[in-house]
N, C-alpha and C positions, 0 to 999 in steps of 0.2 A: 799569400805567404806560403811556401814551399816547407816541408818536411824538412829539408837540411835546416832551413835557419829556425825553425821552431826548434829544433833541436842546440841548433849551437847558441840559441838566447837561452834556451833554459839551463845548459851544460856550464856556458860561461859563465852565470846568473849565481849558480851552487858553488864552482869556483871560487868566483867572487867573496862569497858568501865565508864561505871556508877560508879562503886569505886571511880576510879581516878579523877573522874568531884568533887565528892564527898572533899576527900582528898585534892585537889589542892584547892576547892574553901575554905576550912575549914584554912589549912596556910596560903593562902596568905589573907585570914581576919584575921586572929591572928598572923601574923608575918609583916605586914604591914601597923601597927597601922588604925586596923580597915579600910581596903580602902583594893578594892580588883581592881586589874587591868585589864585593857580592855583586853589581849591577854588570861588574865585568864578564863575571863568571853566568850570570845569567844571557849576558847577549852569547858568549863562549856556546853554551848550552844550545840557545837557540840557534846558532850557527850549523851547526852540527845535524841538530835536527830537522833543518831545512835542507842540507845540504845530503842529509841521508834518503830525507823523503824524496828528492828527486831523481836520485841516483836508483834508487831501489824500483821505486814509482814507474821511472821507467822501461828498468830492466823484463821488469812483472808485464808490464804491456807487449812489450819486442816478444818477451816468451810466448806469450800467451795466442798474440796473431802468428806465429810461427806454427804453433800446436793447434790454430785451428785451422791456418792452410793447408798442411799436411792431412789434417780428415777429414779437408772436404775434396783434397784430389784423390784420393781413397775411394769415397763416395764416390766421387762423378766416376774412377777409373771403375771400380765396381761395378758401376752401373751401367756405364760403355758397354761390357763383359757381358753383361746379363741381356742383353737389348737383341733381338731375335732379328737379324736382317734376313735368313735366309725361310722360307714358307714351310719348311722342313723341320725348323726350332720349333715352331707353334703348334704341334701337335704333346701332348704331356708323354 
């Protein structure tokens, strides 16, 4: 399985998710004369909260491999820089 589609099963998955907290909390305000009930409001809840943890979850990870690629091409360029090819560098 490929990076894109782990991405767009988990992406769609929080969508999903989101939708339905959506939908359910929109009926059962208008199909229960205005009054939305607690197991409603709890899936509502948990909706949200699944649907934040993945959005978030992932954002922190894309950040985080970005900021560690960036120092470690630092390092290696660094380190290129420093690397003595000529017999002339190796004396202090």
């Amino acid at each position: 399985m490929t990076t894109h589609t782990k991405d767009l099963i988990t992406y769609s998955s929080a969508l999903a998710m989101l939708a339905s907290g959506i939908v359910l909390a929109f009926l059962s305000f208008f199909l229960n004369d205005h009054d939305i009930a607690d197991g409603v409001l709890v899936y509502i809840a948990q909706a949200l909260v699944y649907s934040g943890s993945i959005f978030g979850v992932a954002l922190y990870i894309k950040s985080k491999l970005v900021e560690f690629r960036s120092e470690m091409r630092q390092m290696m360029d660094s380190k290129d820089s420093k690397d003595p090819k000529d017999p002339k560098d190796l004396t202090p």
